[in-house]
Every structure is written in structure tokens, then in C-alpha cells.
N, C-alpha and C positions, 0 to 999 in steps of 0.2 A: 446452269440452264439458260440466263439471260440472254450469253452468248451465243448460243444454241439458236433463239429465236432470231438475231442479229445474222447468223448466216443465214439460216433461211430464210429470210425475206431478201436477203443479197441474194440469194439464187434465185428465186422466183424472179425479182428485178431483170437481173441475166439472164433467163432463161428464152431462147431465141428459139423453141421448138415447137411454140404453139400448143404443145398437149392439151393445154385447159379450153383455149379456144375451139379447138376442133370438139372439143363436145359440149359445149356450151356453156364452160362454165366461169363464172366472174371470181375470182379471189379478192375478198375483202380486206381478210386480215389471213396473217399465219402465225400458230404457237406451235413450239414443240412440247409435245407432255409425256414425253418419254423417250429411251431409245435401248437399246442393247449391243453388244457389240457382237460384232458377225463371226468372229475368232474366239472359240471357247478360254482357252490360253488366255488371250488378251481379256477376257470375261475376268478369268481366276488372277491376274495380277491386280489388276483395276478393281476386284473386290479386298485382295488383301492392302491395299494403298490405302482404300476408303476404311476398310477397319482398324488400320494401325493411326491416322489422322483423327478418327473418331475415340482412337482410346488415348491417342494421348492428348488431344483437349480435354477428356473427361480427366486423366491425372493430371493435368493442371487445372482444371477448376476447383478439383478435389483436395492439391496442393493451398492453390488460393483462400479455399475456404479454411482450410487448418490453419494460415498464417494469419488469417483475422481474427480465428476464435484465441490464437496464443496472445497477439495482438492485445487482444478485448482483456484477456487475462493480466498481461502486464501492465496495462494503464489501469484495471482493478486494484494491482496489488499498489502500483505509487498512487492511487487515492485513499488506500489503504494506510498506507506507509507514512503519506502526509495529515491522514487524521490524528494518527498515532503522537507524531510528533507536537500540533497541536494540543489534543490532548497531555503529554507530557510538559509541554510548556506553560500550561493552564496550572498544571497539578503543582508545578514549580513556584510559581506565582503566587498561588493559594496559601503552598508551605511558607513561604518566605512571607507574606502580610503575618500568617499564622504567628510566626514565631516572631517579628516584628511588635505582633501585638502583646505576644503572651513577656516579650521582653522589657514594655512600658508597665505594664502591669507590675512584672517583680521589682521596676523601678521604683514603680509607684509605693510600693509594698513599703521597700529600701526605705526612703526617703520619706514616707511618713512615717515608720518606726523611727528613725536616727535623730528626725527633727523631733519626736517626743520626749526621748533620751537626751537628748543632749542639754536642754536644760537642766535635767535631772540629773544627769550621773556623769557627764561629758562626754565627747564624741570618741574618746578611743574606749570608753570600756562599754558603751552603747554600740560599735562595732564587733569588739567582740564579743561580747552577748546575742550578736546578730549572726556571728559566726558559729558559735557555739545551739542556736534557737537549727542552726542549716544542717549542723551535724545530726542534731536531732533528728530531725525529718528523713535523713537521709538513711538513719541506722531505723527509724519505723519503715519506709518503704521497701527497704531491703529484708528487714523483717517479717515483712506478711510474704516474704517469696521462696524462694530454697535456695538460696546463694550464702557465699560465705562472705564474710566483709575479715579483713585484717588491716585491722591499726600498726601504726607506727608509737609509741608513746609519748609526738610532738603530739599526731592529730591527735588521739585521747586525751592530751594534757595529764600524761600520766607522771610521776616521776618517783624515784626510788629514794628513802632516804636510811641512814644506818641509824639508829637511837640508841645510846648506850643508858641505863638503867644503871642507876648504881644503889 
């Protein structure tokens, strides 16, 4: 339409015929705020132009809009993604102090057991008494559960012997 008013005031400019003069009239300004075309035909193509330009802005805006909302979704899922990881790295950290600390502890255990014994009874058979205190433990915790445990008759310290009776 811009255009529209750009010619006509080009032809009002040109215009060498006096019409407005001869009846007295002054032209200030000129807009055009409409028009229609004089050829029905040329009416029916210039409506189908306007309605196929009009529908496919509207499927690309409609386009447009689904690639931000998919868009929005994937920088969702990688802040999603890098929580995730964070949190696993945290969790990692925690177990590892965890078991760092729970391994000074059975150090601790260790090492003031053996240095009690070892004046007492010396360090190899206050080790294996430390060995033997583990088995223990290990045949109660298996014991309050439903598992089976099977010995070798090293780990039991079992051994077989024949006695003859006479």
C-alpha cells in the first residue's frame, strides 16, 4: 500500500489537466485506503497469491514455533543430563570418603588388637586369632540371612586324622 500512495501523489504532481482546479479544489495530501481490481479473473488470482503467501508465513511461523519448543526441550534434557552427572559424581565422592573412612577404622581396629597381643602371645598367633575373630563374624552375618556359606577345610582349619586304638 506504501507504494500505492507514492504513485499517486506522482500523478497528482503530473497531472497537467487541471480537473481539481477547475472546481476549486486545493489537494493537500493524498492516501490511497483501498482498491480493487477492475478484472474479476485478475481479482481471483491476486486472492489466491494473497492466500497461499498468507498460509505459508503462518506454516512457518508454526514451524518456527515447534523448533523452539523442541529446542527448549533439548537444552531441558542436557541440564537435565548434567545434573544427573553431577549428582553421580557427588555420590562417588561420598562412597569413596565413605569407604576411605570405614577402612581407617578397621585399621584402627587391626592395629589396636595386634598391638594388644603381641605382647601377649606374639604377632603371628595374635594375627591369626584376628583371622579366625573375621571368620567368625563372617559365618554370624551370613547366618542371620538365607545363604549358604561352604568351607574349604584350609578356611575351617579343619583336618582329618586316622587313630588307631589298640
Amino acid at each position: 500500500m506504501g507504494e500505492f500512495n507514492k504513485i499517486a501523489e506522482q500523478v497528482h504532481k503530473d497531472d497537467q489537466s487541471g480537473f481539481y482546479k477547475q472546481r476549486g479544489v486545493k489537494i493537500h495530501s493524498l492516501e490511497v485506503t483501498g482498491y480493487h481490481c477492475a478484472d474479476k479473473r485478475t481479482a481471483s488470482v491476486l486472492n489466491d497469491i494473497i492466500q497461499e503467501t498468507t498460509n505459508r508465513i503462518n506454516r512457518l511461523q508454526q514451524q518456527e514455533s515447534q523448533n523452539e519448543v523442541q529446542l527448549r526441550e533439548i537444552q531441558g534434557d542436557i541440564e537435565e543430563e548434567k545434573a544427573r552427572a553431577q549428582l553421580l559424581e557427588i555420590q562417588a565422592q561420598n562412597a569413596e570418603a565413605r569407604a576411605e573412612m570405614e577402612g581407617q577404622a578397621e585399621a584402627q581396629r587391626v592395629r589396636s588388637f595386634l598391638e594388644a597381643l603381641d605382647n601377649t602371645i606374639g604377632m603371628d598367633k595374635a594375627i591369626g586369632l584376628w583371622q579366625t575373630l573375621r571368620k567368625e563374624d563372617a559365618l554370624r552375618t551370613i547366618s542371620e540371612g538365607e545363604a549358604q556359606l561352604y568351607f574349604t577345610p584350609q578356611d575351617a582349619n579343619i583336618s582329618i586324622e586316622r587313630h588307631t586304638h589298640a
